[in-house]
DOGU-355215 format. One record per residue (C-alpha): residue in one letter; x, y, z; residue number from 1. Coordinates in steps of 0.5 Angstrom, whole numbers, plus 500, padded with zeros to 3 digits. Layout:
<atoms>
<code:A | xx:X | yy:Y | zz:Z | pos:NUM>
...
</atoms>
This chain:
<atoms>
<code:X | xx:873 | yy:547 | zz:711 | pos:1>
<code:X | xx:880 | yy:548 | zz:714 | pos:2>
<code:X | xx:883 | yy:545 | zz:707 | pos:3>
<code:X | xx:879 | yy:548 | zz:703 | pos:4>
<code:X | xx:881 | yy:555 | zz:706 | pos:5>
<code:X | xx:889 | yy:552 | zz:705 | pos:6>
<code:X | xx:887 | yy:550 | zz:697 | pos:7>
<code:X | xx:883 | yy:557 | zz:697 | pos:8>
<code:X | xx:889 | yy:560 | zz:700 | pos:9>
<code:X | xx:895 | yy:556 | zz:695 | pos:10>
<code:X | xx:891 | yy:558 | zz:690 | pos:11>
<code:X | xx:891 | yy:566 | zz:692 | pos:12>
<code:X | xx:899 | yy:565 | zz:692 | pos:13>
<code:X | xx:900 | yy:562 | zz:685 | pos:14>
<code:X | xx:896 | yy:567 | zz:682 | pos:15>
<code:X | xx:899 | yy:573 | zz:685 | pos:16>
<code:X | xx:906 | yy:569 | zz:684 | pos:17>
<code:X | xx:905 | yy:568 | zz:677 | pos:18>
<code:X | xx:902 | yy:576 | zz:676 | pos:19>
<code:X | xx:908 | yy:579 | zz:679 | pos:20>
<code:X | xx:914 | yy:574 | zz:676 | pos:21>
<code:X | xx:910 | yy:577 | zz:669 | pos:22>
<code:X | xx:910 | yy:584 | zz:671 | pos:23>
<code:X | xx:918 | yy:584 | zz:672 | pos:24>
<code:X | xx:920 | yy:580 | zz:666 | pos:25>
<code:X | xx:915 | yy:584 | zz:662 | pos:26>
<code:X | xx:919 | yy:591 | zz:665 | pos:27>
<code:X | xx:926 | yy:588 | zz:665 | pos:28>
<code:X | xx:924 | yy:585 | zz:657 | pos:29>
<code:X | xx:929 | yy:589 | zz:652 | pos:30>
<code:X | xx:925 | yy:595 | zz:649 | pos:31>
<code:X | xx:922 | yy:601 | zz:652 | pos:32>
<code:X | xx:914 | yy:602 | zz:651 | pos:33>
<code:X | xx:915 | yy:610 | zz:651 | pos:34>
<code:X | xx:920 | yy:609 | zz:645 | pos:35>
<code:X | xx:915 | yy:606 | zz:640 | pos:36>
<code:X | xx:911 | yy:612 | zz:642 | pos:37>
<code:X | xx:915 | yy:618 | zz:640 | pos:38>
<code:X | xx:915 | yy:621 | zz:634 | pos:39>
<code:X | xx:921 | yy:621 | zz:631 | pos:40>
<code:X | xx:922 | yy:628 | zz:631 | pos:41>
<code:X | xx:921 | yy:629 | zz:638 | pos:42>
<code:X | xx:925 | yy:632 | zz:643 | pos:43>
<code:X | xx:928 | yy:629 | zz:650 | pos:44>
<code:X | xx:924 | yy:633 | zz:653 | pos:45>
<code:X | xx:917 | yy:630 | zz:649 | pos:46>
<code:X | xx:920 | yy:622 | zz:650 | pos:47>
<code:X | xx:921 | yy:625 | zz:657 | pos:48>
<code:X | xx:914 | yy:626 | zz:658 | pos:49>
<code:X | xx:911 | yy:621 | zz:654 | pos:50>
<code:X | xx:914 | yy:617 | zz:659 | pos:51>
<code:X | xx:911 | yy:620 | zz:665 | pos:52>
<code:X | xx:904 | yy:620 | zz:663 | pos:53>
<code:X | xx:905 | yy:613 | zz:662 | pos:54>
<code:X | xx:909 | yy:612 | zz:669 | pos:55>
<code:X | xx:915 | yy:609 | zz:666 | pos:56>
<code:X | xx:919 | yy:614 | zz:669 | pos:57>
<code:X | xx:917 | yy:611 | zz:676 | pos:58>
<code:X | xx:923 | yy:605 | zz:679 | pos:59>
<code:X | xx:920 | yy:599 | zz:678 | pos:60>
<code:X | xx:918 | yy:598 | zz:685 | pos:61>
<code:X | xx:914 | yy:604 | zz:685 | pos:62>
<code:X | xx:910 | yy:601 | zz:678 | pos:63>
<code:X | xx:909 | yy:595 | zz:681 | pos:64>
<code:X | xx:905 | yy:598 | zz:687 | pos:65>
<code:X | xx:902 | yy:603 | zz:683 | pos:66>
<code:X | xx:899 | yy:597 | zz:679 | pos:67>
<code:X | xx:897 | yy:593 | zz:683 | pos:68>
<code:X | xx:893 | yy:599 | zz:687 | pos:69>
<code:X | xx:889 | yy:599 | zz:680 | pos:70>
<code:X | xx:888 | yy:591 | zz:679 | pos:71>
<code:X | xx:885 | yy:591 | zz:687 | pos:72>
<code:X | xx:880 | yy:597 | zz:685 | pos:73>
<code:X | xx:879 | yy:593 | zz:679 | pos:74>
<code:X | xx:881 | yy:598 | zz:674 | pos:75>
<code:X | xx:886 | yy:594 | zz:669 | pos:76>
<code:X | xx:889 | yy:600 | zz:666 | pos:77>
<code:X | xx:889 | yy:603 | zz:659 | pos:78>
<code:X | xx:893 | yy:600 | zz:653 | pos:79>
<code:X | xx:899 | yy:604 | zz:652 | pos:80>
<code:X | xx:897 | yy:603 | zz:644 | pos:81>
<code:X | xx:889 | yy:604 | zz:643 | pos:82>
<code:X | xx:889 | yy:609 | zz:650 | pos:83>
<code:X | xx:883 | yy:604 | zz:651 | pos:84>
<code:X | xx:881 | yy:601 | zz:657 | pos:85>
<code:X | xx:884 | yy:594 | zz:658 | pos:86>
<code:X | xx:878 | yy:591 | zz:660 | pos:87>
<code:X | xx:874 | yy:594 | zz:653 | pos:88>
<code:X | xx:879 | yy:590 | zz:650 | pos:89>
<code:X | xx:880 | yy:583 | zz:654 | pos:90>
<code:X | xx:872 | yy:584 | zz:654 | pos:91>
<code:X | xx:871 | yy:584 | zz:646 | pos:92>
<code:X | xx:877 | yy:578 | zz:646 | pos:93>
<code:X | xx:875 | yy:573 | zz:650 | pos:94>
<code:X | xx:869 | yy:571 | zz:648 | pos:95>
<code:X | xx:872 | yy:569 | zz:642 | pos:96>
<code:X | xx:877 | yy:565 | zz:645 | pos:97>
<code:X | xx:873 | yy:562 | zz:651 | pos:98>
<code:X | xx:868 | yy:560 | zz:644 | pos:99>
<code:X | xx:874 | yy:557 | zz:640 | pos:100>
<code:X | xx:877 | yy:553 | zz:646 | pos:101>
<code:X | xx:870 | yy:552 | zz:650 | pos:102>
<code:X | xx:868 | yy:547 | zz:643 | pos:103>
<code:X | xx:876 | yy:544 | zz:642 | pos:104>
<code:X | xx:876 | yy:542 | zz:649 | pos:105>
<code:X | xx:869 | yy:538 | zz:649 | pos:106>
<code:X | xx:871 | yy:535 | zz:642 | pos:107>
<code:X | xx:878 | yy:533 | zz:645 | pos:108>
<code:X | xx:875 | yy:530 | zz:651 | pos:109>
<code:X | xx:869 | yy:527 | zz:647 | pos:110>
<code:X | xx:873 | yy:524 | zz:640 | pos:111>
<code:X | xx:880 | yy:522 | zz:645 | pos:112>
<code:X | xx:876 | yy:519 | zz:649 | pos:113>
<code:X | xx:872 | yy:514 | zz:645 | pos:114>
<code:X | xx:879 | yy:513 | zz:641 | pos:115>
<code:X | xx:882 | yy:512 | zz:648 | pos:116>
<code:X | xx:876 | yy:506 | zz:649 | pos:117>
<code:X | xx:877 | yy:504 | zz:643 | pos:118>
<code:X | xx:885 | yy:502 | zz:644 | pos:119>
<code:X | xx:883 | yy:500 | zz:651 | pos:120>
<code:X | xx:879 | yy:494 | zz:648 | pos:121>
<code:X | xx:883 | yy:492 | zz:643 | pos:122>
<code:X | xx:890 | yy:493 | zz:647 | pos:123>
<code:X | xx:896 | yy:491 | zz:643 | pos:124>
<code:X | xx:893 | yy:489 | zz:637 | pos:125>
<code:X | xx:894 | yy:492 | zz:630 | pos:126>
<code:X | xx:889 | yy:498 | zz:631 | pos:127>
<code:X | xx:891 | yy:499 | zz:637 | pos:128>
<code:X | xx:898 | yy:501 | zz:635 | pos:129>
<code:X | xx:896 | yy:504 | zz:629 | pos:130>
<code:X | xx:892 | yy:509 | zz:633 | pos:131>
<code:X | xx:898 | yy:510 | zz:638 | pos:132>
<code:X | xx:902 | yy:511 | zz:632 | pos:133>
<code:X | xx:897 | yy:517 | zz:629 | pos:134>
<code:X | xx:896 | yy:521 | zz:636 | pos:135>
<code:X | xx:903 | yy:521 | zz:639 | pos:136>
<code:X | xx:905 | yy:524 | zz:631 | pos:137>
<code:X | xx:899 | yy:528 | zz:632 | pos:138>
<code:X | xx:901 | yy:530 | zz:639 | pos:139>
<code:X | xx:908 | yy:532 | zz:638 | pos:140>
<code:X | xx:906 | yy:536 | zz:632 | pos:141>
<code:X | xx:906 | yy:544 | zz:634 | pos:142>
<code:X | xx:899 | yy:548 | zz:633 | pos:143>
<code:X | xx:902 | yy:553 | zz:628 | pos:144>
<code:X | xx:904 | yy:547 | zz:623 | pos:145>
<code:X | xx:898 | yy:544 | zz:624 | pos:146>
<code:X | xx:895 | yy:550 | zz:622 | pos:147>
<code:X | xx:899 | yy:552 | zz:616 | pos:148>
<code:X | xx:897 | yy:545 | zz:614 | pos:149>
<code:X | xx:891 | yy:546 | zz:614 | pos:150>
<code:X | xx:889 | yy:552 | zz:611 | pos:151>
<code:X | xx:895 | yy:549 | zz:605 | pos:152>
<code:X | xx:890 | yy:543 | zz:604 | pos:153>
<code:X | xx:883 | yy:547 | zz:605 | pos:154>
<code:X | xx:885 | yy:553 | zz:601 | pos:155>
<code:X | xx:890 | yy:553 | zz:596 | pos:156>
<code:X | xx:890 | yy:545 | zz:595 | pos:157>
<code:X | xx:882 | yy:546 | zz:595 | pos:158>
<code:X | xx:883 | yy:550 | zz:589 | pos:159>
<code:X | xx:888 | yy:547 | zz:586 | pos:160>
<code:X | xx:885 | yy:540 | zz:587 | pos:161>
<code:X | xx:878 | yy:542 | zz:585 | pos:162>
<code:X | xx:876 | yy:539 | zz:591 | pos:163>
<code:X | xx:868 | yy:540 | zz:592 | pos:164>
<code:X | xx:865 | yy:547 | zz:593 | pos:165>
<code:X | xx:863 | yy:546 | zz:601 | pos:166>
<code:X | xx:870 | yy:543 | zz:602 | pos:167>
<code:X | xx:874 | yy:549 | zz:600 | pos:168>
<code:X | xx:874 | yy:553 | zz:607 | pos:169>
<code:X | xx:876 | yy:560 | zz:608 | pos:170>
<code:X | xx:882 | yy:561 | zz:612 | pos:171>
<code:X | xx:882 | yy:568 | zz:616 | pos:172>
<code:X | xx:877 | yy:572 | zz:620 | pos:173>
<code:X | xx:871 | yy:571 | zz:623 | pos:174>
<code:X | xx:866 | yy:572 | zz:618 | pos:175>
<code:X | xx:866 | yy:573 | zz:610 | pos:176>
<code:X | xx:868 | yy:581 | zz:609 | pos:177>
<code:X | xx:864 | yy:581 | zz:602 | pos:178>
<code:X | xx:858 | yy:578 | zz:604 | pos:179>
<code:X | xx:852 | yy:582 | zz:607 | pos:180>
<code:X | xx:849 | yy:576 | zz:612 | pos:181>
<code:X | xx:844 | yy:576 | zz:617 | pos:182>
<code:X | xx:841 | yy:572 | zz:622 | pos:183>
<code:X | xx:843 | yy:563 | zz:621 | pos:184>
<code:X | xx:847 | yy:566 | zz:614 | pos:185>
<code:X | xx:851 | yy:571 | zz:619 | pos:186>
<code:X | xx:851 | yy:564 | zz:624 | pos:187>
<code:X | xx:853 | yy:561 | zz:618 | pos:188>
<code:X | xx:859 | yy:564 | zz:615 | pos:189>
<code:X | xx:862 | yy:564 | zz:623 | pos:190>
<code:X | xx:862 | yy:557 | zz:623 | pos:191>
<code:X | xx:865 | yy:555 | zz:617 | pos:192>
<code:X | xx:871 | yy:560 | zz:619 | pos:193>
<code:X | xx:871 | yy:557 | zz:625 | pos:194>
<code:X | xx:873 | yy:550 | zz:622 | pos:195>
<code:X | xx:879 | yy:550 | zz:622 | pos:196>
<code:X | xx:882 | yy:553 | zz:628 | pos:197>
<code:X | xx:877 | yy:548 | zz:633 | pos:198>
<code:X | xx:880 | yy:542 | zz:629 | pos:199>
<code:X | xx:887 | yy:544 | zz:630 | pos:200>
<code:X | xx:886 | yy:546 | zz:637 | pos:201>
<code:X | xx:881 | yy:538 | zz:637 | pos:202>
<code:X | xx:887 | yy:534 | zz:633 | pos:203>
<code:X | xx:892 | yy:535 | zz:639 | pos:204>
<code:X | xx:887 | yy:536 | zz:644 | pos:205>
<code:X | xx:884 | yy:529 | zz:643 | pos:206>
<code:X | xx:891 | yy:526 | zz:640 | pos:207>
<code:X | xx:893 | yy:528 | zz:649 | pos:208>
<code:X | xx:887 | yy:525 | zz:652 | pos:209>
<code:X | xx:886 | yy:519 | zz:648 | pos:210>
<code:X | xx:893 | yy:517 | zz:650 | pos:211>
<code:X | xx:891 | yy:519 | zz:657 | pos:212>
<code:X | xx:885 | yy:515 | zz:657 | pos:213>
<code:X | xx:887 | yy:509 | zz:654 | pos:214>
<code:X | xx:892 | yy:508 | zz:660 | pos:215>
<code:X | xx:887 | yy:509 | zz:665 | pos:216>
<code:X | xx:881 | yy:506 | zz:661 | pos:217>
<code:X | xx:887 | yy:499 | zz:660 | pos:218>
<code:X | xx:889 | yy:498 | zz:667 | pos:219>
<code:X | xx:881 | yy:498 | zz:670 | pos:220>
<code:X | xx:879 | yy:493 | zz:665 | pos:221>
<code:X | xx:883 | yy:489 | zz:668 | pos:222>
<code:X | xx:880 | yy:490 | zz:676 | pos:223>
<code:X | xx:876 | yy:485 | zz:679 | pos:224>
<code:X | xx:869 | yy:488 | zz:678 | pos:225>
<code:X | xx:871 | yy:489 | zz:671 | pos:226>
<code:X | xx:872 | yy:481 | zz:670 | pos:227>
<code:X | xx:866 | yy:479 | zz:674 | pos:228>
<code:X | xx:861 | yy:483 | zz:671 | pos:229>
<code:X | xx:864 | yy:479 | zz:664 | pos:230>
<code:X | xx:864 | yy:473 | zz:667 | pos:231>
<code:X | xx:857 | yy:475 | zz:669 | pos:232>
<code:X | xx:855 | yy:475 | zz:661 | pos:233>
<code:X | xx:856 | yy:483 | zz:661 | pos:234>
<code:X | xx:856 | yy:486 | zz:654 | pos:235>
<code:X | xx:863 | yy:490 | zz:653 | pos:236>
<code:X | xx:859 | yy:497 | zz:652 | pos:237>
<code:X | xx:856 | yy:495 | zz:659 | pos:238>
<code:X | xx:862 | yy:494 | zz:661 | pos:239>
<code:X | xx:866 | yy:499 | zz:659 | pos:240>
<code:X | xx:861 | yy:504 | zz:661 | pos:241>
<code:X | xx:857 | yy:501 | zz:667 | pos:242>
<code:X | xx:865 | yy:499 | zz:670 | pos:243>
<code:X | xx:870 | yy:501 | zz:667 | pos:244>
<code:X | xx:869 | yy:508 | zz:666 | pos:245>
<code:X | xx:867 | yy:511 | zz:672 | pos:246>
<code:X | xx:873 | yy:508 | zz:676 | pos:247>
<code:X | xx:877 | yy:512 | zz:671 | pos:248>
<code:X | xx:872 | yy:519 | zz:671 | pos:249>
<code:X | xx:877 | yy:521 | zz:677 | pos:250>
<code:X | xx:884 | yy:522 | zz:672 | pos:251>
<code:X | xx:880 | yy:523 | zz:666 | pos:252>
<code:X | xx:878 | yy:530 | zz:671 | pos:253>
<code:X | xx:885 | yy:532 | zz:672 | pos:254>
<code:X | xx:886 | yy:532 | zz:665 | pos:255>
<code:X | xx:881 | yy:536 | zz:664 | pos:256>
<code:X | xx:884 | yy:541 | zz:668 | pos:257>
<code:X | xx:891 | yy:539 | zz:665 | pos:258>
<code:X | xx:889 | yy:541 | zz:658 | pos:259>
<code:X | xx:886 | yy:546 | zz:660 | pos:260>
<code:X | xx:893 | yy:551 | zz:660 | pos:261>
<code:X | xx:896 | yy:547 | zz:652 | pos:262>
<code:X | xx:887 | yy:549 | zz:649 | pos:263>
<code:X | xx:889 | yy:557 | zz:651 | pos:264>
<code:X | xx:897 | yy:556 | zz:649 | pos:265>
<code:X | xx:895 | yy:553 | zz:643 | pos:266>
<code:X | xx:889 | yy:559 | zz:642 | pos:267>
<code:X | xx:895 | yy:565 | zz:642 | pos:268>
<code:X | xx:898 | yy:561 | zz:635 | pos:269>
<code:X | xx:892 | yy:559 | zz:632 | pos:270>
<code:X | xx:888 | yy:565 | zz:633 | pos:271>
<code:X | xx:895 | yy:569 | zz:630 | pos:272>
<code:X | xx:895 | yy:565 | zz:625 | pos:273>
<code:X | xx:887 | yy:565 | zz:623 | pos:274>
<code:X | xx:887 | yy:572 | zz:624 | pos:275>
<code:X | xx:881 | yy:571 | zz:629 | pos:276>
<code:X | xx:881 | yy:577 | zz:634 | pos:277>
<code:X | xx:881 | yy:573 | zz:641 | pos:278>
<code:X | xx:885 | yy:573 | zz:647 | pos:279>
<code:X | xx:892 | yy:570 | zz:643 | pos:280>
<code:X | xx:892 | yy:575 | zz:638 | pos:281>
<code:X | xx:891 | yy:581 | zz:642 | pos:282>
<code:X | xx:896 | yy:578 | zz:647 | pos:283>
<code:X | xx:901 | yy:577 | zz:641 | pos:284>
<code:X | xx:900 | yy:584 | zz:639 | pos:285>
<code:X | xx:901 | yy:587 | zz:645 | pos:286>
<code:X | xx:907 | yy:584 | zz:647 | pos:287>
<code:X | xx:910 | yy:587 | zz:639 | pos:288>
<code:X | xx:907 | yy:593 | zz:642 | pos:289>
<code:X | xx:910 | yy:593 | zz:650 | pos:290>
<code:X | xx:903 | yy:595 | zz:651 | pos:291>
<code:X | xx:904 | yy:593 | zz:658 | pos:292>
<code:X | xx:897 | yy:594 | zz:660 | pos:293>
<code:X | xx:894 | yy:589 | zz:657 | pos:294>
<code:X | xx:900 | yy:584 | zz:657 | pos:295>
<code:X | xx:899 | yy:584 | zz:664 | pos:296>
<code:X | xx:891 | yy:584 | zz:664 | pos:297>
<code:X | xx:891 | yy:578 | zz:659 | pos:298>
<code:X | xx:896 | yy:574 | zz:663 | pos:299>
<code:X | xx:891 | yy:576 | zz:670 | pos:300>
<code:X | xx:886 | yy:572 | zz:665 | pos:301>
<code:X | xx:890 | yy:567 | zz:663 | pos:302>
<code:X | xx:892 | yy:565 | zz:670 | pos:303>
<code:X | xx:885 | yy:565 | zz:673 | pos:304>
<code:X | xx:882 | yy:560 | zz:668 | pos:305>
<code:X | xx:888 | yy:556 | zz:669 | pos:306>
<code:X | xx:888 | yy:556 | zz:677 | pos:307>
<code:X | xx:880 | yy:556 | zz:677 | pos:308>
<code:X | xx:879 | yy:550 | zz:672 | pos:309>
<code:X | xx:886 | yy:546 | zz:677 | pos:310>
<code:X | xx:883 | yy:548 | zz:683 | pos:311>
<code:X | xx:876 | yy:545 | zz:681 | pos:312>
<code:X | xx:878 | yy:538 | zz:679 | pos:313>
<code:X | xx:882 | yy:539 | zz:685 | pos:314>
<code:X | xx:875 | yy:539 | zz:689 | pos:315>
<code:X | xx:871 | yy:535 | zz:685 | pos:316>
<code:X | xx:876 | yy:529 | zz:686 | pos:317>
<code:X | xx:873 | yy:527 | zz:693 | pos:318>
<code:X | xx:865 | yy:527 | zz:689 | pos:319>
<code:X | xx:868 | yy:523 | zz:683 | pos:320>
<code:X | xx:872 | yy:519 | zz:688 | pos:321>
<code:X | xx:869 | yy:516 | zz:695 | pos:322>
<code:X | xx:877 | yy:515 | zz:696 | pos:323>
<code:X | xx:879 | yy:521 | zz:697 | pos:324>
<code:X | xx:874 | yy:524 | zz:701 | pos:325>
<code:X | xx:878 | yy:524 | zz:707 | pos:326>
</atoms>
């Protein structure tokens, strides 16, 4: 109980240091809020109440209390640009993007790794190295180019090409403007503009955990209870899934948490250059804005999955490995 209350309490820490180090840079950022939102004919007197009504006239220690009163009551303030709460904004984005990297960090982990055993078992052979060459280019490719590829290739490659008619893939919005869908339709049309953006989140997703999986997968093939099982007449499957596997589940999980913070960067460009309407975009919007409210309310969010998803594979390392639950 005493280390869970510690991992509990660093925890608390982190966030509130992550939160409060964001809040200053956000202030002390170059550009004022307030100007963005003066007309151009206004007087001193009307920026100077703009100001005020938007408690920017405040020191930055005075602002910073304020705020944090309101997010401890649970209010995360009003968007300085749509004068809508930032919990309706966060609240119509972030199902997007928790749908978006929910299905790109199950594909990662599913198709990185079985490309991981593959490379496991075929250590140092050609297909080994040939995989190793694709996911570590994959891997160091940024998400916008592997996006702009993709959309190059699928859309306008598509029709230059005469690529088959299913193949040509819409490449921004969520849904066809033009079309009247309902139902599996509507569903549908959703799932062919989500597409692209998973698969650019899965290849580098998957190309990470494949070169994970592989050095953890490799080293256990090695152990005694491995060769045994061989010895012992075991099929490669069976022995990779009944004793190789679960001995490397405990870092597989790490990773996953690791992951978890490059599927929700990654989704801030994608989901810009996608025009999917999700945390990323809105995040992006906001900081061209100096919308502070929701700059700081989507860095609450991005900070607590981000030390939730750490702090479970933190627990959970002791269930998936009895060395470590003393």
């Amino acid at each position: 109980m005493r280390a869970l209350l510690a991992r509990l309490g660093g925890a608390l820490l982190l966030f509130w240091l992550v939160v409060s180090i964001t809040f200053l840079l956000v202030r002390l950022a170059p550009g004022d809020a307030a100007a963005l939102l003066v007309p151009p004919d206004a007087s001193q007197v009307d920026a100077a109440r703009i100001r005020a009504r938007l408690g920017l006239d405040a020191p930055i220690a005075v602002q910073y209390a304020r705020w944090s009163i309101s997010v401890v009551s649970g209010d995360l303030g009003t968007s300085f640009a749509t004068g809508r709460p930032v919990t309706t904004v966060l609240g119509e984005s972030l199902p997007i993007s928790l749908a978006l990297g929910g299905a790109s960090l199950l594909l990662s982990f599913l198709i990185g790794t079985t490309v991981g055993m593959v490379q496991a078992v075929r250590r140092g052979r050609a297909l080994d190295r040939a995989l190793t060459v694709v996911t570590t280019t994959l891997y160091a490719a940024p998400s916008f180019w592997l996006a702009l590829t993709l959309i190059a290739l699928f859309t306008y490659g598509a029709a230059r090409w005469n690529f088959p008619a299913w193949s040509r893939l819409p490449a921004f919005g969520v849904r066809d403007p033009g079309a009247e869908l309902e139902g599996v339709g509507a569903w549908l049309d959703i799932a062919r503009h989500a597409i692209l953006p998973i698969v650019t989140l899965t290849v580098v997703g998957a190309a990470g955990v494949s070169r994970y999986a592989r050095t953890a997968l490799a080293d256990t093939l090695g152990a005694d209870h491995v060769r045994t099982a061989r010895a012992k007449g075991a099929g490669p499957v069976r022995t990779i899934v009944g004793g190789a596997l679960p001995v490397a589940l405990p870092p597989l999980v790490i990773l996953l948490a690791l992951t978890l913070p490059g599927v929700i960067a990654g989704s801030v460009f994608v989901e810009s250059i996608f025009a999917w309407p999700g945390m990323g975009r809105a995040m992006l919007t906001a900081i061209a804005a100096r919308d502070y409210p929701v700059v700081m309310g989507a860095t609450i969010v991005y900070a607590a999955l981000v030390i939730a998803a750490n702090l479970a594979a933190d627990l959970a390392l002791p269930l998936l490995d009895p060395r470590r639950r003393r």
